[in-house]
N, C-alpha and C positions, 0 to 999 in steps of 0.2 A: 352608826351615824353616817350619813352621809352630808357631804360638804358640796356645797355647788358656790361656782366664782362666778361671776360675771365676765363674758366673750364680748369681741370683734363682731364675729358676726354667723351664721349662720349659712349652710353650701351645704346641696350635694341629694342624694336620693338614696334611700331607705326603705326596706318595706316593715312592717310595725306585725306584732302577735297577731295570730288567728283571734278572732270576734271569740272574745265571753259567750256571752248569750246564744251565737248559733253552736257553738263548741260543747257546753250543756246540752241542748235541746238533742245535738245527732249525736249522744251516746243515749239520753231516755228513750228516742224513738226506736234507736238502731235493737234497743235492749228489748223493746216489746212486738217489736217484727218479727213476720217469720223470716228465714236464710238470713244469710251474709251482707253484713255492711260494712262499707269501706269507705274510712275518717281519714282525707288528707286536710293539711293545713292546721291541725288540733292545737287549741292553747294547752302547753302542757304547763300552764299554773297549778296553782294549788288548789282554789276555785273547782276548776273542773276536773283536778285528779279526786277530789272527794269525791264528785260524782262517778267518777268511774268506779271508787271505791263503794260506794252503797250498792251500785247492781252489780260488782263481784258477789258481792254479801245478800244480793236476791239471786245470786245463782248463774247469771250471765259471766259466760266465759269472752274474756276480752282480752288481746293480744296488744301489746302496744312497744310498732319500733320506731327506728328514727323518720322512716317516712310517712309512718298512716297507722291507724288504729282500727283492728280486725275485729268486729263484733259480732259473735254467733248469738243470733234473736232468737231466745225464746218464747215469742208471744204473746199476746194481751193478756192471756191466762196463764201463760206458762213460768211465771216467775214464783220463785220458792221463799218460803218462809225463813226468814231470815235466824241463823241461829244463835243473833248476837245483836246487838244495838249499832243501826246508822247513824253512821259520823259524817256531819254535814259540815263539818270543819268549821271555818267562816264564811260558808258561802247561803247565804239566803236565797239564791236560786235555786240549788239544787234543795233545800229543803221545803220550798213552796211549790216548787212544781214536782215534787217526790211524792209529795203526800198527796196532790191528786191520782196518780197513779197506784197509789199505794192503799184507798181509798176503795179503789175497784176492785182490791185482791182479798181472796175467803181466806184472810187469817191474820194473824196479828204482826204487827211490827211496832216497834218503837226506836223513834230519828230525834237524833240531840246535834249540838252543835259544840265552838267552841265559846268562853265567858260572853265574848259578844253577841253571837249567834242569840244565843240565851236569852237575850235582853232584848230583843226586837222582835215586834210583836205579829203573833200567830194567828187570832181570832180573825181577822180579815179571809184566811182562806178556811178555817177551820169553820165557820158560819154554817158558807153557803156547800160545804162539804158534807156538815151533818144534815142538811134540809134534804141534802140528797142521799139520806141515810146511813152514811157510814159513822161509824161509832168513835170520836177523838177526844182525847183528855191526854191534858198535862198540867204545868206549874199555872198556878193563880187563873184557875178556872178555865183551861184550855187555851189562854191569851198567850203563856209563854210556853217553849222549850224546855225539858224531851217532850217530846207528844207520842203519845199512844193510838195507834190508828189503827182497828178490826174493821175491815172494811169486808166489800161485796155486797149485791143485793142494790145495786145503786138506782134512781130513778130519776129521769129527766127535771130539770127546772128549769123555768125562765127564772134570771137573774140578772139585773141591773149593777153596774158597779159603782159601789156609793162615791169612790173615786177613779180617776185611771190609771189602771197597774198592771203593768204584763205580767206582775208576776200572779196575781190573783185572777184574773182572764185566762190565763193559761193553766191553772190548776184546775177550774170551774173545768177547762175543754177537757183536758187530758183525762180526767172524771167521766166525760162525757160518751167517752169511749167507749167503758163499761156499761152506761146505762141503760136501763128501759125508757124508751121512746127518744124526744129529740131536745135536746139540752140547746136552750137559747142566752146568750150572753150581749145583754146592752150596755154599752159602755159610751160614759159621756162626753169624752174626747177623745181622740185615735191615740193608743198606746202602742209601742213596738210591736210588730206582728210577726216575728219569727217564728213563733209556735203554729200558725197558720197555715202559714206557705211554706212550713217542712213538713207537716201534717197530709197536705196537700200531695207535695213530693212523695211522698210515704203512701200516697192510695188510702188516705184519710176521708171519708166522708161529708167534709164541711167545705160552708158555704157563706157568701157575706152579704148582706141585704140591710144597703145606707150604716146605722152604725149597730148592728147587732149581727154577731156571729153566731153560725148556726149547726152543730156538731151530731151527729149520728154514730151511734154503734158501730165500727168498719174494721176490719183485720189491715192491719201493715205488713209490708214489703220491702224485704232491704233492697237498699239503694246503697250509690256512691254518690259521696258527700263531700263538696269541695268546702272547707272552712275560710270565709275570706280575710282581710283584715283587719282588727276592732277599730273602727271609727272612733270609740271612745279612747284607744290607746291613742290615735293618729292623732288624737285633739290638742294632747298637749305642745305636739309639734309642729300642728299648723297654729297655733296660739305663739307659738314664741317666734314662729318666722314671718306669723302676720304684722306683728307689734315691733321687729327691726327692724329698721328702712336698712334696705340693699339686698336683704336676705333673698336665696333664691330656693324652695327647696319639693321635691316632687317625694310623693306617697305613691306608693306602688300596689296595686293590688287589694285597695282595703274597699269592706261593704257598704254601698252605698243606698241600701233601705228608704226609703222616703220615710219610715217612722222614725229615722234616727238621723237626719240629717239636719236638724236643728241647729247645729252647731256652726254647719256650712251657712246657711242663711243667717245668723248672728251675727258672724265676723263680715259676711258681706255689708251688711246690714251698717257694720262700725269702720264701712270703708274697704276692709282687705280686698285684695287682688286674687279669687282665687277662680284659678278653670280646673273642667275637667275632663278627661280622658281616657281612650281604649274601655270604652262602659262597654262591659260581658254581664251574659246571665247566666248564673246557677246552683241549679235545686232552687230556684223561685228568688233568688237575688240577686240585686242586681250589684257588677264590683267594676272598679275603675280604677285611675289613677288621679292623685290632687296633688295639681299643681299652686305654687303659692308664692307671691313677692310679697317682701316687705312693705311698709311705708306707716305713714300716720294712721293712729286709730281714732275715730269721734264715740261719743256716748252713748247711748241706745237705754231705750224701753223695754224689759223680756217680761213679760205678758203672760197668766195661768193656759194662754191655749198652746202655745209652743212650748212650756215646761215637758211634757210628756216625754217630748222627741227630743229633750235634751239634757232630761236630771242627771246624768253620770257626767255632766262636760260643765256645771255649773261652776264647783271650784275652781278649773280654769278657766271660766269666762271673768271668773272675779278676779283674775290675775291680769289678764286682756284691761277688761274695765279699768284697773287699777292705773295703766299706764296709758291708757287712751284721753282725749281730752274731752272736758265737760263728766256731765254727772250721766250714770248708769244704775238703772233702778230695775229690780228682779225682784218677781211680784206669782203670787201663786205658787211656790215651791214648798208648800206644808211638809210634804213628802221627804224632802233632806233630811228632816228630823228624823227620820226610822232608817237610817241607812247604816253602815258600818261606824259611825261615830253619826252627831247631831250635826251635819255638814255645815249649817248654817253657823251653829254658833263657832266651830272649830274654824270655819273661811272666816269669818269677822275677827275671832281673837286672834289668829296667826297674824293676818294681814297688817290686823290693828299696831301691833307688836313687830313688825315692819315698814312702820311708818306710812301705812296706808288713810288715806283718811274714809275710809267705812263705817258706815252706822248697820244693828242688825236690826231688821224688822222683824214682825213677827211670823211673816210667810216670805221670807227672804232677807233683802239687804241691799243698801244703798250705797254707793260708791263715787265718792265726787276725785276727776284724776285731773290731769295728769299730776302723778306721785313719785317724788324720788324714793328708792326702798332701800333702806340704808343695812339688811343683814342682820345676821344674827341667831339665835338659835329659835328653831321653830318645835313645834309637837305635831307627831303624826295622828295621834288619839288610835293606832294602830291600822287607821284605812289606808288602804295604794291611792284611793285616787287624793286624798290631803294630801301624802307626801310627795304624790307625784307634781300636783299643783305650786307646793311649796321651791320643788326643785327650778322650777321655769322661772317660778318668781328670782330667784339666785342669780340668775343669767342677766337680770336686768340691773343686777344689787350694787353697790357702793363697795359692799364686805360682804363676803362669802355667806349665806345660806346656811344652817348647820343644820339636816333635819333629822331629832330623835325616833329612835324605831323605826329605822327607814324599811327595816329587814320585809314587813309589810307590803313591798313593792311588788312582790313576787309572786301575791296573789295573784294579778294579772299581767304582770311585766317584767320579769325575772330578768329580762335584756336592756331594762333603760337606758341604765346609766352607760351602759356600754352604746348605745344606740346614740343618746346624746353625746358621746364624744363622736363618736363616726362624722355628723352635723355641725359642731360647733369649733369654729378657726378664734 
């Protein structure tokens, strides 16, 4: 359990985890390239040590020390039958984007997760995976976890996504690799595109034409792969230094993606002070430094076309909201509901249970602030990003924050709570 008090205030500069999402992606690619790739900056959560763990388990020999992860690529073709069942832990990336890959290989595998994992739903990528011929069944009619994938023999499809989701865009691509002819993906509002432009990086074959990506059969190429820093971790702490008036405090190094910076234009949006700085590019990213003052927050409208570029920062915008003035209304977030817990209902009950004044909707949640948060014990429902939400909330509390199952945090920020102390006077 972890306990969070309420601070003075907020000083000083930090740089935050390697990016989830790019940290995944350059160990699948690094794994089905030919020669040597070289991982500096890697999130070494638990997230993406399961995926390191699955292409052990397809055969890819991977070294990992304290500065950079060594991975000898075997191939689009060269990964082996696995002799044992992939543990995709609780990470729903690496089992979404695994089985497109896994999809395109002549032989069988079978990928489970943990109880969570289990529970959140599969037939999204499993769809448009079988239309391109590969063979997948699991629990309750291929919708859930372990799935069984005999894959190879793939063939192109155009495919529309009936929502937007990097993580099913990205299975459809990664698929695409394998196939005969040329695998078209339209998708109806821009989702994260790390899969693209590391793709890309990698001597991938695709291409983007308005909103439909466009993939080819193409051999990869190790490369060296700077991991920058997860935007989504950085959130919780430009959320708490946005929301203190005085506060002064600079991100160092993290990825500044334009499908992920939703977060940045939200708080701006609610007033924050935020610039930014030292912008570099690399392997097709762009990374900076975010700078941030304090002061008042006002309300805001979040809208289904920005959800995309900001679902993993939602819980703490509902924290932001909570203490900002007037009412905030988030709208189009269906998607919460399939994530590591039902985000929607877990941000409304905690909050609520904090003295929030929040109503849930049915694709989101309303929040009328400025809210004293008076403490208490909260539930993590087992996700890092609830409990990491809940801990920021604590910082502004009356009483101490108490949040169960914190241990959860670790999936993608094993350093928080030490990192919030470094920040907080």
């Amino acid at each position: 359990m972890l306990s969070i008090s309420r601070v003075n205030g907020i000083k000083g500069e930090i740089a935050v985890p390697g990016d989830k999402s790019i940290s995944h992606r350059s160990i699948m690619l690094a794994g089905i390239s030919e020669g040597r790739s070289v991982i500096s900056g890697f999130l070494m959560g638990e997230d993406c040590l399961s995926t390191i763990g699955c292409f052990r388990g397809l055969g890819v020999a991977i070294d990992v020390t304290q500065e950079e992860i060594i991975v000898e690529g075997r191939g689009l073709m060269g990964l082996r039958e696995p002799q044992d069942i992939l543990d995709a832990g609780n990470s729903g990336t690496t089992m979404r984007l695994l089985s497109g890959i896994l999809a395109g290989q002549n032989f069988l595998s079978v990928i489970t997760g943990d109880e969570s994992l289990r529970q959140r739903p599969m037939a999204r990528i499993a769809a448009p995976l079988r239309e391109m011929g590969a063979s997948i069944d699991g629990r309750s009619d291929g919708r859930l976890a372990p799935l069984a994938i005999r894959g190879g023999g793939l063939k192109a499809i155009d495919y529309k996504l009936p929502v937007s989701s990097a993580q099913v865009k990205s299975a459809v691509l990664l698929a695409g690799l394998y196939a005969e002819g040329t695998t078209r993906v339209l998708e109806p509002q821009p989702s994260r595109d790390h899969t693209e432009r590391m793709l890309k990086a990698f001597g991938g074959n695709i291409a983007r034409e308005a909103n439909t990506i466009i993939v080819k059969s193409s051999g990869l190429y190790g490369q060296r792969v700077e991991v920058p820093g997860d935007i989504s971790s950085a959130a919780f702490f430009m959320v708490a230094a946005a929301a203190m008036p005085g506060a002064s405090l600079k991100l160092n190094r993290v990825g500044l993606n334009p499908t992920r910076t939703g977060i940045i234009e939200v708080l701006k949006a609610m007033g924050a002070d935020i610039t930014l700085d030292n912008i570099t590019l690399s392997g097709g990213e762009e990374i900076g430094d975010i700078i941030i003052h304090g002061g008042e927050l006002q309300g805001v409208a979040i809208g289904r076309d920005i959800i995309p570029r900001l679902i993993d920062e939602i819980p703490v915008i509902a924290v932001a909201a909570a203490l900002a003035e007037g009412k905030t209304t988030i709208t189009g977030a269906e998607e919460l509901k399939f994530k590591e817990s039902n985000r929607i209902a877990a941000v409304v009950t905690e909050l609520k249970g904090l003295g929030v004044d929040i109503i849930e909707l049915a694709d989101g949640m309303e929040i009328n602030g400025p809210n004293t948060i008076k403490g208490g014990e909260v539930k993590s429902y087992g996700d890092h990003r609830i409990a990491m939400a809940m801990a920021i909330a604590g910082l502004f509390s009356q009483k101490p924050v108490i949040i169960e199952d914190s241990s959860c945090i670790a999936i993608s920020f094993p350093e928080f709570e030490a990192k919030l102390k470094e920040i907080t006077v």
